[in-house]
N, CA, C and O atoms as a GROMACS GRO file, in nm:
protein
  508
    1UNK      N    1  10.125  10.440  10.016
    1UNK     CA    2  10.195  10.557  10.068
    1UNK      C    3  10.128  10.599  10.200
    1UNK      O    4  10.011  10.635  10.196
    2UNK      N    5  10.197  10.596  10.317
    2UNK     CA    6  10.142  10.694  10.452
    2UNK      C    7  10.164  10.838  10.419
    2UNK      O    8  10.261  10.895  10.370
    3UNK      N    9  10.039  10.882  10.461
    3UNK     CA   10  10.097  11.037  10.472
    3UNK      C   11  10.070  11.076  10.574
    3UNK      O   12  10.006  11.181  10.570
    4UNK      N   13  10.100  11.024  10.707
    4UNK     CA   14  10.079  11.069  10.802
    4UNK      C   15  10.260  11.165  10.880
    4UNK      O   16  10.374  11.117  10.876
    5UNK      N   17  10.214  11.314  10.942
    5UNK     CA   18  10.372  11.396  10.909
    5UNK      C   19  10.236  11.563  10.949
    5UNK      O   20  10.118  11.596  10.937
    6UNK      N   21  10.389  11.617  11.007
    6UNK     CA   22  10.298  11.748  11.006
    6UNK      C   23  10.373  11.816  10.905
    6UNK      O   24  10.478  11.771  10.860
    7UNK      N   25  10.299  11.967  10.854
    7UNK     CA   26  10.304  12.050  10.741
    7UNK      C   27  10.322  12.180  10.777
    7UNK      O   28  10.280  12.221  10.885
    8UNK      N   29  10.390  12.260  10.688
    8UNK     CA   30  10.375  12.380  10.715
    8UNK      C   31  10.315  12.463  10.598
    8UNK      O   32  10.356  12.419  10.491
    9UNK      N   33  10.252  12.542  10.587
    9UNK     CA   34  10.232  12.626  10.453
    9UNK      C   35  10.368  12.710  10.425
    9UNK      O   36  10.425  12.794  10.495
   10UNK      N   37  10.405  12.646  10.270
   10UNK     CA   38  10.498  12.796  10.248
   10UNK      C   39  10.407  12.867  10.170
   10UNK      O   40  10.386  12.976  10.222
   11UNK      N   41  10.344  12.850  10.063
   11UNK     CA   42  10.288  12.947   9.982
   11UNK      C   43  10.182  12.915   9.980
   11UNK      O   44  10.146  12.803  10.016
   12UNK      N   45  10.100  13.010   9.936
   12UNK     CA   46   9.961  13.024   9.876
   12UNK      C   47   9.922  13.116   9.773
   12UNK      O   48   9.974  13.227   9.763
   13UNK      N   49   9.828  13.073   9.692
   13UNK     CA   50   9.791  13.151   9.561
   13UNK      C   51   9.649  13.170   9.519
   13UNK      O   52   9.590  13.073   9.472
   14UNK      N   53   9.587  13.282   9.530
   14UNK     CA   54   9.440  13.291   9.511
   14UNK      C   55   9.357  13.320   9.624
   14UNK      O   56   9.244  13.365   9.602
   15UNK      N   57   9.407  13.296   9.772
   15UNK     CA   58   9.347  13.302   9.901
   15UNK      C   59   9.274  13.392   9.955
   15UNK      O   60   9.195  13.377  10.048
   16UNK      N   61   9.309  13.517   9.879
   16UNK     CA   62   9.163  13.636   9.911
   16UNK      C   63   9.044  13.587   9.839
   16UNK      O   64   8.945  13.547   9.902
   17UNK      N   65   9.051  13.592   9.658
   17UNK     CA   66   8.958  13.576   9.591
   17UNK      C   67   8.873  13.487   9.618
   17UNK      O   68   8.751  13.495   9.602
   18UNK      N   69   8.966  13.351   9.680
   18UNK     CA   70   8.892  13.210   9.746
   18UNK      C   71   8.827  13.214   9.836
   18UNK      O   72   8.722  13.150   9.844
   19UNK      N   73   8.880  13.305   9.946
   19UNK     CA   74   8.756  13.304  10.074
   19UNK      C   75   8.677  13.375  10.045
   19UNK      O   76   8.557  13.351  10.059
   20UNK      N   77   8.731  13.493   9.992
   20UNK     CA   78   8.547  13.594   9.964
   20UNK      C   79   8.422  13.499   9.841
   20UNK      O   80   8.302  13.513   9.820
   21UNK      N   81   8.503  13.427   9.799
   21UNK     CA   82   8.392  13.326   9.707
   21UNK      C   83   8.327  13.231   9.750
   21UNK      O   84   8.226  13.191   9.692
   22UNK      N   85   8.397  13.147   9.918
   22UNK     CA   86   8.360  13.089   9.978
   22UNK      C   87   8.250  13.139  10.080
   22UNK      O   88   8.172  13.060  10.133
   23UNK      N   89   8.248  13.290  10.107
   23UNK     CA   90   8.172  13.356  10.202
   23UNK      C   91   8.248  13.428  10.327
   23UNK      O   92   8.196  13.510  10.402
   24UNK      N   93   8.396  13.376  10.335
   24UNK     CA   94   8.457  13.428  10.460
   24UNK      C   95   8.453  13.568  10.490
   24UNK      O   96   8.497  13.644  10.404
   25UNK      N   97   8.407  13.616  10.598
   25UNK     CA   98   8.389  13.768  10.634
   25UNK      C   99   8.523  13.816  10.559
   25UNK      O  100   8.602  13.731  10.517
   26UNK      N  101   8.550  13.975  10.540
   26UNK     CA  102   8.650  14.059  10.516
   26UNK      C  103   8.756  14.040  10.627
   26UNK      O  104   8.858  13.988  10.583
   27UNK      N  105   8.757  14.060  10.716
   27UNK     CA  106   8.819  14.054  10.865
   27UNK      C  107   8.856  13.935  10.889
   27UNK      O  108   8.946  13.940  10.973
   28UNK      N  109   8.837  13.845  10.863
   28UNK     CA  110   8.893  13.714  10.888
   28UNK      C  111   8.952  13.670  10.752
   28UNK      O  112   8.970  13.548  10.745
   29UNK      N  113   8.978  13.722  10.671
   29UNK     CA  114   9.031  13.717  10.532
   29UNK      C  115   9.161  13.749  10.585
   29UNK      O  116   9.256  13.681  10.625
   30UNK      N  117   9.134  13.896  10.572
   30UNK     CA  118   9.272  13.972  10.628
   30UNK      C  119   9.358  13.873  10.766
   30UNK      O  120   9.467  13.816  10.754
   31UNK      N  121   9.284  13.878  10.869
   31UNK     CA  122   9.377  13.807  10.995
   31UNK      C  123   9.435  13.685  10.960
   31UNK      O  124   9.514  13.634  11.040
   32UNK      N  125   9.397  13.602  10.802
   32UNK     CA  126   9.453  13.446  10.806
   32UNK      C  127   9.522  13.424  10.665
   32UNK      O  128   9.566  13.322  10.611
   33UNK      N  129   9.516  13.593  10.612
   33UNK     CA  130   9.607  13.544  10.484
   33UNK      C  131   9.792  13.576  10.454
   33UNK      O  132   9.865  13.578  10.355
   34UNK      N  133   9.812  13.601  10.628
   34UNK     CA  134   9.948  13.579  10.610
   34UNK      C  135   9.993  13.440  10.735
   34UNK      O  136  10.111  13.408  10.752
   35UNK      N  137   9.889  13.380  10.804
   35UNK     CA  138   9.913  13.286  10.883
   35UNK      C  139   9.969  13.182  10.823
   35UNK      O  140   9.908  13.106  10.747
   36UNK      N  141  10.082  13.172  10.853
   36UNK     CA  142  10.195  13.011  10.793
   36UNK      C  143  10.087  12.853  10.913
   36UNK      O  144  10.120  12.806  11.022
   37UNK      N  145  10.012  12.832  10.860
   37UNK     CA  146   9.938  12.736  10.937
   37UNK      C  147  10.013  12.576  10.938
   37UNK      O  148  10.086  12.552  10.842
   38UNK      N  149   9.999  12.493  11.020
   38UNK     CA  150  10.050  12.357  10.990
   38UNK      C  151   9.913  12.292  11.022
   38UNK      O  152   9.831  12.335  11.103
   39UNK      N  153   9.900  12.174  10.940
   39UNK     CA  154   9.824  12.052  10.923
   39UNK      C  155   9.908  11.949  10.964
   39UNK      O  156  10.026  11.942  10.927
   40UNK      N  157   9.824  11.821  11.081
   40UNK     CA  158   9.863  11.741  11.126
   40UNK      C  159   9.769  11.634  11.068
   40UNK      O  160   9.648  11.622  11.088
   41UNK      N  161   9.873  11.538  10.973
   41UNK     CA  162   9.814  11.426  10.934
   41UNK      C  163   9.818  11.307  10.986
   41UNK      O  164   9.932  11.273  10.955
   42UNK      N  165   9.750  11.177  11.074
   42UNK     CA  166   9.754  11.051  11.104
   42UNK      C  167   9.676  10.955  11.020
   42UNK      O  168   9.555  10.938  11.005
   43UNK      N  169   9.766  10.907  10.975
   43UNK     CA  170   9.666  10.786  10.887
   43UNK      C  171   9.691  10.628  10.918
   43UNK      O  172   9.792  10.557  10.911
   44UNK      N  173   9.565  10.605  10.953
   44UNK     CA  174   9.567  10.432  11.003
   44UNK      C  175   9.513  10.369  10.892
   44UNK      O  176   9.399  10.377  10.847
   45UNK      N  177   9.604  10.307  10.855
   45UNK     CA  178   9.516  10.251  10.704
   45UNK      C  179   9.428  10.299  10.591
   45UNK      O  180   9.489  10.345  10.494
   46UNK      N  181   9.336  10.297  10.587
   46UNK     CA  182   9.223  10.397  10.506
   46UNK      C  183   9.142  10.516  10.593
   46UNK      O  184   9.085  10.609  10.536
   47UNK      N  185   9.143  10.504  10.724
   47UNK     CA  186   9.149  10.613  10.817
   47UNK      C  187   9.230  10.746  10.859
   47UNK      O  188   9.328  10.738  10.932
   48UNK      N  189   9.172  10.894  10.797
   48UNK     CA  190   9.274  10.914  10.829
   48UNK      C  191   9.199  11.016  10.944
   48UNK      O  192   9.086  10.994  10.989
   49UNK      N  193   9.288  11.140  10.985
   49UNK     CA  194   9.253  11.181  11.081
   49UNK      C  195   9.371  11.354  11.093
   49UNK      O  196   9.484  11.367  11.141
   50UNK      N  197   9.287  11.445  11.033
   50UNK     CA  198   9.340  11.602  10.956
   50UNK      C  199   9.336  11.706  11.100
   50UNK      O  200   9.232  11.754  11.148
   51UNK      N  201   9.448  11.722  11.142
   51UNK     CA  202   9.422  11.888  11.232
   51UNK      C  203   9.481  12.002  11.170
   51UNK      O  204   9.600  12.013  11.139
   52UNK      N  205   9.381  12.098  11.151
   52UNK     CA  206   9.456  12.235  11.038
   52UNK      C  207   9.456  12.323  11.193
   52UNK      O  208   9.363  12.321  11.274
   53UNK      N  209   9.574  12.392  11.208
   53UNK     CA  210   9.602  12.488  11.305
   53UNK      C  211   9.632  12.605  11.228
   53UNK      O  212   9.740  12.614  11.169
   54UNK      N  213   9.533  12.708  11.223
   54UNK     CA  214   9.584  12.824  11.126
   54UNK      C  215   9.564  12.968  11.282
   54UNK      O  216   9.456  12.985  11.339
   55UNK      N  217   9.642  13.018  11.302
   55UNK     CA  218   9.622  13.093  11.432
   55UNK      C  219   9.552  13.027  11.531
   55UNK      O  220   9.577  12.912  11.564
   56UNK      N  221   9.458  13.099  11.582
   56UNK     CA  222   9.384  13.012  11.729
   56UNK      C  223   9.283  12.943  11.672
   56UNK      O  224   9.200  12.889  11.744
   57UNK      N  225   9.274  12.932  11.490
   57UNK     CA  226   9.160  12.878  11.483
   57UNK      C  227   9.227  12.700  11.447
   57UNK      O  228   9.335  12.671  11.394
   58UNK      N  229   9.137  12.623  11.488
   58UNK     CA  230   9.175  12.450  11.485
   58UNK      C  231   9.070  12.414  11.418
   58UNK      O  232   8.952  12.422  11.451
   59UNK      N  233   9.127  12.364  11.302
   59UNK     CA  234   8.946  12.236  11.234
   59UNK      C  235   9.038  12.098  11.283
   59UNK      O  236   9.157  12.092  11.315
   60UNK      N  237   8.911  11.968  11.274
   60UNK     CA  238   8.956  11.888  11.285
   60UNK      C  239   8.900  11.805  11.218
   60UNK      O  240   8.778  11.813  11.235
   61UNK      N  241   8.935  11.705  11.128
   61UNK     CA  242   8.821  11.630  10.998
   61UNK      C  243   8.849  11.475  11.040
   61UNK      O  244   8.967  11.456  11.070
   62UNK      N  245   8.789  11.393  11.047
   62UNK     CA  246   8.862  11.277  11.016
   62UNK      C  247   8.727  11.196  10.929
   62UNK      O  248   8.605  11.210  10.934
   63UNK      N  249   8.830  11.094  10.838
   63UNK     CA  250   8.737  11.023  10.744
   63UNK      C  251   8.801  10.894  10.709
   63UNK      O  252   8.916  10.852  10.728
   64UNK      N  253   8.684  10.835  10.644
   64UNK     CA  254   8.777  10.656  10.577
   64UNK      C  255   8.768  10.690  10.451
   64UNK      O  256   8.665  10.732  10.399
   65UNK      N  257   8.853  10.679  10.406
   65UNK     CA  258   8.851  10.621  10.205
   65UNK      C  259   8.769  10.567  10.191
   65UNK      O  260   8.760  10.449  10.225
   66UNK      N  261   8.619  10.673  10.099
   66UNK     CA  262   8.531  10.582  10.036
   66UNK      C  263   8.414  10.618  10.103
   66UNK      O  264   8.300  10.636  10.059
   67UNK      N  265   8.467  10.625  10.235
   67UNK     CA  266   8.311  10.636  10.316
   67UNK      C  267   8.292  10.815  10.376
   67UNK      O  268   8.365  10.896  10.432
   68UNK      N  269   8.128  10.813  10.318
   68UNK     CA  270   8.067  10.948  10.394
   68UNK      C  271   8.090  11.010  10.511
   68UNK      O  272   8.103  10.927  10.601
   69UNK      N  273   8.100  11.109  10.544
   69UNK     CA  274   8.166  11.127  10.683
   69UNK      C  275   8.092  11.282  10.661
   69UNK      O  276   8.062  11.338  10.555
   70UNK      N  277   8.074  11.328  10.804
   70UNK     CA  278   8.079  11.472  10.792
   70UNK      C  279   8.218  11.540  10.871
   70UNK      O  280   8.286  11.514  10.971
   71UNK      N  281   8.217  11.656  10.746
   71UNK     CA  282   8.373  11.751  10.765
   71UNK      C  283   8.320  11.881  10.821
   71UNK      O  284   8.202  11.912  10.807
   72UNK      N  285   8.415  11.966  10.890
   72UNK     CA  286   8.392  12.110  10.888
   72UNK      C  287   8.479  12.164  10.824
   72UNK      O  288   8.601  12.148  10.814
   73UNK      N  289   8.359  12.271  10.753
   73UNK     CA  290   8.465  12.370  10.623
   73UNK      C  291   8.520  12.455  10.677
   73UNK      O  292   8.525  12.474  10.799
   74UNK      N  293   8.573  12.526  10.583
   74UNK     CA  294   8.674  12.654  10.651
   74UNK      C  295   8.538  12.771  10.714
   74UNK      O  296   8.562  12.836  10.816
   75UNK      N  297   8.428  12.784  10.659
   75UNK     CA  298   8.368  12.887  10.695
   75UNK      C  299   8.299  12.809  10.872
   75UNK      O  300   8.240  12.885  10.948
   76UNK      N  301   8.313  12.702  10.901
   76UNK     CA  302   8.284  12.650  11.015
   76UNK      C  303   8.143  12.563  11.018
   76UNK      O  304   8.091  12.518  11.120
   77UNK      N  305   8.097  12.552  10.896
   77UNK     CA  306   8.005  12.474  10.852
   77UNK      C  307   8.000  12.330  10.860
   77UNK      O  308   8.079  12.286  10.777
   78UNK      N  309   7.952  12.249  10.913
   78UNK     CA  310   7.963  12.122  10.868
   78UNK      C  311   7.868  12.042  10.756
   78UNK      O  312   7.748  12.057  10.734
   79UNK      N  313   7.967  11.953  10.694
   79UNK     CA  314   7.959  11.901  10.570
   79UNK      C  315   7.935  11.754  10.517
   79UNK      O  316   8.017  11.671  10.558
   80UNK      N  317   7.853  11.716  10.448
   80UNK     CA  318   7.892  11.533  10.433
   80UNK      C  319   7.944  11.550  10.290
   80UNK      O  320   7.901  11.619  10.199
   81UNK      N  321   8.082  11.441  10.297
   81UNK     CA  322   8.165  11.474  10.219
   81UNK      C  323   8.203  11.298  10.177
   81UNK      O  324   8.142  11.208  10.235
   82UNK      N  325   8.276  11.277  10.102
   82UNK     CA  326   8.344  11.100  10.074
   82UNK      C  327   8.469  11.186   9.988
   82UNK      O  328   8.458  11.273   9.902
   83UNK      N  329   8.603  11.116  10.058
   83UNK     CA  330   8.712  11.105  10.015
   83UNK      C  331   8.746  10.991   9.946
   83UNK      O  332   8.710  10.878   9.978
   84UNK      N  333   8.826  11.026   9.835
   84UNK     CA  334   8.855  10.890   9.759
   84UNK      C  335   9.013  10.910   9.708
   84UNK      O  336   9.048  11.015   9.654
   85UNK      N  337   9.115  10.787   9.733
   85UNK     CA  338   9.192  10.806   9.704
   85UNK      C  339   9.222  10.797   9.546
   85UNK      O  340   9.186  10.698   9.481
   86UNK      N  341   9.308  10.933   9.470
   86UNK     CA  342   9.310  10.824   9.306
   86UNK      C  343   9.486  10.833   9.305
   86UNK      O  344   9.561  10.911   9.364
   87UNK      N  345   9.514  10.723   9.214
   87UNK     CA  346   9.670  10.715   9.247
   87UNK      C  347   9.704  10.674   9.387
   87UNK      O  348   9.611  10.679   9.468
   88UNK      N  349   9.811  10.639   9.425
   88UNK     CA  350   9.841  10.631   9.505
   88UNK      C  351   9.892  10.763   9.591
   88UNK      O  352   9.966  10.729   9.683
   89UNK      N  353   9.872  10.892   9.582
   89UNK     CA  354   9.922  11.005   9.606
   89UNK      C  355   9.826  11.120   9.641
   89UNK      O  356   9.857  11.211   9.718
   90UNK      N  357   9.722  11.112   9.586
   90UNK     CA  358   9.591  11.217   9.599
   90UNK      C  359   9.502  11.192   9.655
   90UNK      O  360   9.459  11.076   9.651
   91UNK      N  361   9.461  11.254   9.702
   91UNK     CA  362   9.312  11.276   9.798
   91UNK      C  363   9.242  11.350   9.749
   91UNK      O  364   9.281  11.465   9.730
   92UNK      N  365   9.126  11.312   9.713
   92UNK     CA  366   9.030  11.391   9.597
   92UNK      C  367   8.844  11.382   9.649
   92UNK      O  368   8.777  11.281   9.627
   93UNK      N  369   8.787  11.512   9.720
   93UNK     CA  370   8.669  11.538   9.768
   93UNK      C  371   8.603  11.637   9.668
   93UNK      O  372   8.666  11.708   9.589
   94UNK      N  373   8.492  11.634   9.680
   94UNK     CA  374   8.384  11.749   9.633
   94UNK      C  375   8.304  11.796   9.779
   94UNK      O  376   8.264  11.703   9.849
   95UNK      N  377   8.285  11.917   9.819
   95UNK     CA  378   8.168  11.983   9.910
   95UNK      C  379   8.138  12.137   9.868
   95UNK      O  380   8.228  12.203   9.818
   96UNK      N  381   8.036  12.182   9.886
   96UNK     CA  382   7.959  12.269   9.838
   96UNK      C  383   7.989  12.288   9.730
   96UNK      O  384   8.033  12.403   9.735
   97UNK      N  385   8.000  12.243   9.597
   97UNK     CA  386   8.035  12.278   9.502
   97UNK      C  387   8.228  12.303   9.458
   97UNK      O  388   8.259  12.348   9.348
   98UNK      N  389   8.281  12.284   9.510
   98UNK     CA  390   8.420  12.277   9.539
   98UNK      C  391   8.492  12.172   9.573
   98UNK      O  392   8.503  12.116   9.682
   99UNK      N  393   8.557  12.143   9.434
   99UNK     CA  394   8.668  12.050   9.434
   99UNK      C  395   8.803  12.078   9.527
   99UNK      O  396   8.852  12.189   9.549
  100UNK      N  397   8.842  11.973   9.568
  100UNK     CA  398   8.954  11.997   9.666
  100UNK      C  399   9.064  11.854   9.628
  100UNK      O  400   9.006  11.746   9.620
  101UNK      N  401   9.177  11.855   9.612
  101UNK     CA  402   9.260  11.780   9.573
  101UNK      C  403   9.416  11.838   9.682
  101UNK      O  404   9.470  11.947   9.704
  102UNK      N  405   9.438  11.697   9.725
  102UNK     CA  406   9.558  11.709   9.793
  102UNK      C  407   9.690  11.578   9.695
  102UNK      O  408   9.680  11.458   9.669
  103UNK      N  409   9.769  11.654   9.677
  103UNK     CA  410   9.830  11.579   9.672
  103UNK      C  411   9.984  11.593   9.723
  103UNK      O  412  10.042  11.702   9.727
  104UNK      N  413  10.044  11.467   9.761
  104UNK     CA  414  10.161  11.435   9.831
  104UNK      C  415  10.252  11.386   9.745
  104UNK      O  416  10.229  11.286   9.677
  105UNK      N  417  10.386  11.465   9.741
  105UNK     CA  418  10.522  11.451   9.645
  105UNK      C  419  10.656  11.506   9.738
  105UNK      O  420  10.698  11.620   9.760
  106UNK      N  421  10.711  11.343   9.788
  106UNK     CA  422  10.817  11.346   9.886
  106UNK      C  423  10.753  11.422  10.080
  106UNK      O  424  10.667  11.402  10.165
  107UNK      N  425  10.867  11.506  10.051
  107UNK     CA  426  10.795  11.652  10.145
  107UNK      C  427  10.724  11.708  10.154
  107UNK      O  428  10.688  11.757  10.261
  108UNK      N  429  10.647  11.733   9.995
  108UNK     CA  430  10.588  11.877   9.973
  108UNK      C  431  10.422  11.751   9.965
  108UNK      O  432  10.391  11.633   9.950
  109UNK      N  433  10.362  11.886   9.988
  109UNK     CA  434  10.227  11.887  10.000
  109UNK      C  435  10.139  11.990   9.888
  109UNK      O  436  10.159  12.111   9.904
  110UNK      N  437  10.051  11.953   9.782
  110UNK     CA  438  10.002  12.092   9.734
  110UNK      C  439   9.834  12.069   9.720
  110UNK      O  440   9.794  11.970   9.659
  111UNK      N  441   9.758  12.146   9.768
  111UNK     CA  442   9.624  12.174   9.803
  111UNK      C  443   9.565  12.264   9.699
  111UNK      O  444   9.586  12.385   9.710
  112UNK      N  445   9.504  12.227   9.615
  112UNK     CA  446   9.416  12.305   9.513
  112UNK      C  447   9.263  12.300   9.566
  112UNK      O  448   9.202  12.194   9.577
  113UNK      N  449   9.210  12.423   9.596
  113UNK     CA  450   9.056  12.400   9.623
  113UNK      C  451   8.986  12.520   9.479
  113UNK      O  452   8.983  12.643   9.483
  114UNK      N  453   8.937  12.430   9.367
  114UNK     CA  454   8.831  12.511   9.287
  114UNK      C  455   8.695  12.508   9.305
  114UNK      O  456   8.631  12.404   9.320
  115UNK      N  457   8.625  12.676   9.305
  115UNK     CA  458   8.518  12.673   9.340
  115UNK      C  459   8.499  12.756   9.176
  115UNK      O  460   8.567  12.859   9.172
  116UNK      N  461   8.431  12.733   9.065
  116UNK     CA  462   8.420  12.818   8.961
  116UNK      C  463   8.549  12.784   8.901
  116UNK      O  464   8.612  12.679   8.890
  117UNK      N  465   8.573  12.953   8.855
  117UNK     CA  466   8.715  12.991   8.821
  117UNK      C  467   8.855  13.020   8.857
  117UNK      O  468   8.968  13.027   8.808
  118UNK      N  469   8.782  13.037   8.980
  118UNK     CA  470   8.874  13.025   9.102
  118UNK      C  471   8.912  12.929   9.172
  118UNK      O  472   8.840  12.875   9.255
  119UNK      N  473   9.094  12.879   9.134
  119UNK     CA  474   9.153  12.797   9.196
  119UNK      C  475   9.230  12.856   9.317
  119UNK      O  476   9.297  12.957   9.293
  120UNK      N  477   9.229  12.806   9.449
  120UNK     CA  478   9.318  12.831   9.556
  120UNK      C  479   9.411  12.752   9.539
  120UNK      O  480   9.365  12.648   9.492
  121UNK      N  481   9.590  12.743   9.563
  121UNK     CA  482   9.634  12.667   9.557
  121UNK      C  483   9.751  12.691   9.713
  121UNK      O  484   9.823  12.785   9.748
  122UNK      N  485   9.731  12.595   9.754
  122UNK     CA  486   9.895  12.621   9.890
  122UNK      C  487   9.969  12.512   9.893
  122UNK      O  488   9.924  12.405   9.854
  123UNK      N  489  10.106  12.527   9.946
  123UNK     CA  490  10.164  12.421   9.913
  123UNK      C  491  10.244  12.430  10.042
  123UNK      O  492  10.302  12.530  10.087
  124UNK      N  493  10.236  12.317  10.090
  124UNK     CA  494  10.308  12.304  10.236
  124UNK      C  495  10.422  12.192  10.251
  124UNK      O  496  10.415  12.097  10.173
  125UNK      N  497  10.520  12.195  10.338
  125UNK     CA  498  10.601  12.126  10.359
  125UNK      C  499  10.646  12.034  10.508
  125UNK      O  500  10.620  12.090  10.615
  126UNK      N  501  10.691  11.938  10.510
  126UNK     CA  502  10.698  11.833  10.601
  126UNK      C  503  10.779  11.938  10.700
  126UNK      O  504  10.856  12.026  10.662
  127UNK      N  505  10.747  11.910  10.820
  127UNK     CA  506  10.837  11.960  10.927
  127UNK      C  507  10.875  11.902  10.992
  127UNK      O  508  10.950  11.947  11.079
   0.00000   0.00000   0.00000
């Protein structure tokens, strides 16, 4: 499966409780929890290559299936992380303690990040 395609967020679920658990200031909670953000995916084979545009803020990740790489998190941290594909459909990391699972069905896109008890979940769509 390519999943290379840009995204839009329609929903999200948990996204206050998630950033204040992650550490995100109050103020930057508030300014990004009604931002409809798009993610730009390119994937060259087991390479892929992630731009999240959420307001003026841009991360940019890129990694191979399998292999260590360092990511930047949402709090602007950078990270060494290994992506592994399971199924043919999911993308499945661990960093700081937080599971993160993407998975791809048709159009839709849905992003679960658990840290604890707290699951974030958003679900975005092909544009």
């Amino acid at each position: 499966m390519n999943f290379s395609g840009k995204y839009q967020v329609q929903t999200q679920e948990n996204y206050e409780a998630f950033m204040k658990a992650v550490g995100m200031p109050d103020d930057i909670i508030q300014k990004g929890k009604d931002v409809k953000g798009v993610s730009e995916i390119v994937q060259n084979g087991k390479h892929f290559k992630f731009t999240i545009t959420a307001g003026s803020k841009v991360i940019q990740n890129e990694f191979t299936l399998g292999e260590e790489c360092e990511m930047e998190f949402m709090t602007g941290e950078k990270i060494k992380a290994v992506v592994q594909l399971e199924g043919d459909n999911k993308l499945v990391t661990t960093l700081k303690g937080i599971k993160s699972v993407t998975e791809f069905s048709g159009d839709t896109v849905t992003s679960t990040m658990t840290k604890g008890d707290i699951v974030f979940k958003r679900v975005s769509k092909r544009i």
